[in-house]
N, C-alpha and C positions, 0 to 999 in steps of 0.2 A: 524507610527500610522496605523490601521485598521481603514479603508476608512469607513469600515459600522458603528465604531464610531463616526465620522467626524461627525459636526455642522456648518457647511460653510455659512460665508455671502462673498458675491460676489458684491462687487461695481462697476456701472458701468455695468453692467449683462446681459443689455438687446440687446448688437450687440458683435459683434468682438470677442477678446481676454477676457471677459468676461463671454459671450457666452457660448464661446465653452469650454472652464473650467468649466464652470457650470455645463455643459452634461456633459464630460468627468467623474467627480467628480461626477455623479446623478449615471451615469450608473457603477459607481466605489461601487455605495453604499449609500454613503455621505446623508446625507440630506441638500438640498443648500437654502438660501433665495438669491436675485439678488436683485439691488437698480436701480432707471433709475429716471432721470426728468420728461422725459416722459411718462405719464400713461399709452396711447394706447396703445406707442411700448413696455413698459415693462409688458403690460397686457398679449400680443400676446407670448411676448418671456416665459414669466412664463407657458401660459399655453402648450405651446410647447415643453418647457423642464419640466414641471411637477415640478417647482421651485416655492417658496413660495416670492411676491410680496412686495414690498415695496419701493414706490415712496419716491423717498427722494433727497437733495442736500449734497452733503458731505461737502460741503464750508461752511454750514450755521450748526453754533454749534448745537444747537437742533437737527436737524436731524441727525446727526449724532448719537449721543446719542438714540434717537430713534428706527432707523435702527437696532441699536444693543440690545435693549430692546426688541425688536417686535421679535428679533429673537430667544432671549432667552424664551419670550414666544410661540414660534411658537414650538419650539424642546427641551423646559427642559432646552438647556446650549449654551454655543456657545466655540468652541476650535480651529477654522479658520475664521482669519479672510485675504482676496485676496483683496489688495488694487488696486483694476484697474481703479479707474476713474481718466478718464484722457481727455485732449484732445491738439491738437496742435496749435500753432500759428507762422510763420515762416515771415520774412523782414528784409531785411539789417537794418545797425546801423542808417543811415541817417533819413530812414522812419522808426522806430519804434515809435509804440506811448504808451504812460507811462498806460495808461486808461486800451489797451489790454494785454498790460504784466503782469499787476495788477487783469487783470479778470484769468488769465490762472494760474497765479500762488495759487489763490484763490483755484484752483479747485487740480490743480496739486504738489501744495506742502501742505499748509492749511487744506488742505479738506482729504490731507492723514493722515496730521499729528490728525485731528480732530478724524478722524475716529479708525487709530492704538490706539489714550489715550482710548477711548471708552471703545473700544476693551480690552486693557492690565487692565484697571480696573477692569473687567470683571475677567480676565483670572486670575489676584492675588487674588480676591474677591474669586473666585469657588477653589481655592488654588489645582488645578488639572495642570498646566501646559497650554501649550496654542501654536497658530502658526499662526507667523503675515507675508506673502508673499508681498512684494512690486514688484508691475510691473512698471520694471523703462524703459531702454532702452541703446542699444547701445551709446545713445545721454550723456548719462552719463558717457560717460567715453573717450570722445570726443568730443570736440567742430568741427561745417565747418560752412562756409560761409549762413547769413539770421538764424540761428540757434540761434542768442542771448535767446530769452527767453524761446523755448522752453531747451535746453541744460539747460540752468542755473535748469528752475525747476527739471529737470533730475537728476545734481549733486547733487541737494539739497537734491532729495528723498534719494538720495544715502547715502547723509554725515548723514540725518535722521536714515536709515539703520543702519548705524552702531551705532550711539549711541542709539540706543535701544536696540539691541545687546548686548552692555556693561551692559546697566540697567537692563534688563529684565532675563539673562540668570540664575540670583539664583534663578529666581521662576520657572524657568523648563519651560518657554518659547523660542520660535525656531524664528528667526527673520532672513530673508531668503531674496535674490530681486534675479529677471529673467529680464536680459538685452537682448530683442528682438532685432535683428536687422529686416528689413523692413518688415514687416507681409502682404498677402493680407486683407485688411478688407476696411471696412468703412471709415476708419481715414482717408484716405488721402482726396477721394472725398468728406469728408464733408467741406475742406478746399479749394476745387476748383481746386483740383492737379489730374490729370490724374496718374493711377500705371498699368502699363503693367504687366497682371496675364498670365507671358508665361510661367507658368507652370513648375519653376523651384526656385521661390522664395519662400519666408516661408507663412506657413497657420497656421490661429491658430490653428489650433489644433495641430500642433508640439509644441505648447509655452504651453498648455493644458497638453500634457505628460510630459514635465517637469515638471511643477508645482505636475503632480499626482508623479512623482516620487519624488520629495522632500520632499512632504506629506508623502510619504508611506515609506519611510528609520524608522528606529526602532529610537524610540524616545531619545534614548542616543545619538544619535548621528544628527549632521543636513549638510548641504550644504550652508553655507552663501551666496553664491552668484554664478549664474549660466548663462553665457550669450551662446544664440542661435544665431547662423549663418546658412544662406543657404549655403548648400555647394558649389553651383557653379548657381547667381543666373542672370548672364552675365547682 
């Protein structure tokens, strides 16, 4: 697709891998809206990338729906939709507790799946075709040790992924996921995890040009699925 067509909502939008797709995609052309919980920070991030706002929970059916209303009135249409919100939660089997796997998967499978129906109603409705990007992860396509629930929501996205693929692909919708392996961003310290950025491991913005290059491939054709490695991230 030409990027200066692009109608981008971006969940998740206001840090990281969201972010920086956002830019990337603004500066590509695209017109983007970003979603965030947080007002301030998604205030700051919108006006910084020049991206159209909209505080929203993706877990919570309404807003979802919402989000992608707002956006069709913000730009005439919507024909991308970047399912990025996410976030992690990590503890062996012993100490896992049911309450947090339950809030994370809320957000991390639920809240994509709320968001993608949104979306693909949209995308059959404008009967123009459409493009639903899942940001899943390495984690989905391997399990290790304390990984129980974020992994699980991983595959989920994943097994998601493809059955919409299956459904979606006679209406000329592109259903697409980017398996990031470790990203510098936010993610980790907001979970209390130190990430040594020695300046060899991935930034989003390498997860950003892929997603623009999946976007930009000519619409006959797509990339189902795309996973990023640092090359040497010791």
């Amino acid at each position: 697709m030409d990027l200066c067509d692009a109608n981008v909502l971006v969940t998740g939008g206001s840090s990281g891998i969201g972010f920086e797709t956002a830019r990337t995609l603004i500066k590509a052309g695209a017109r983007v809206a970003i979603t965030g919980r947080d007002a301030v920070r998604l205030q700051a991030a919108a006006a910084e990338l020049k991206a159209h706002a909209i505080q929203a929970d993706v877990s919570v059916a309404a807003d979802a729906q919402r989000m992608v209303d707002e956006t069709v009135q913000a730009f005439g249409s919507l024909n991308v939709l970047i399912n990025n919100a996410g976030f992690g939660s990590f503890a062996p089997l012993v100490e896992l507790e049911v309450a947090e796997f339950r809030r994370l998967m809320d957000t991390n499978v639920f809240g994509a799946m709320l968001a993608g129906q949104a979306a693909a109603r949209r995308f059959i409705a404008q009967g123009q075709g459409g493009n639903i990007i899942n940001i899943a992860s390495t984690a989905a396509q391997r399990g290790f040790a304390n990984g129980t629930a974020y992994t699980a929501s991983k595959f989920a996205l994943g097994a998601m992924t493809e059955c919409w693929r299956a459904e979606l692909r006679i209406h000329d919708i592109r259903v697409m996921q980017v398996n990031p392996s470790e990203v510098v961003t936010g993610f980790q310290a907001r979970m209390g995890r130190q990430q040594d950025a020695d300046g060899t491991k991935l930034r989003a913005r390498e997860i950003a040009h892929a997603i623009q290059a999946m976007l930009e491939m000519d619409d006959r054709g797509f990339i189902p699925e795309l996973t990023v490695w640092a090359t040497n991230p010791n």
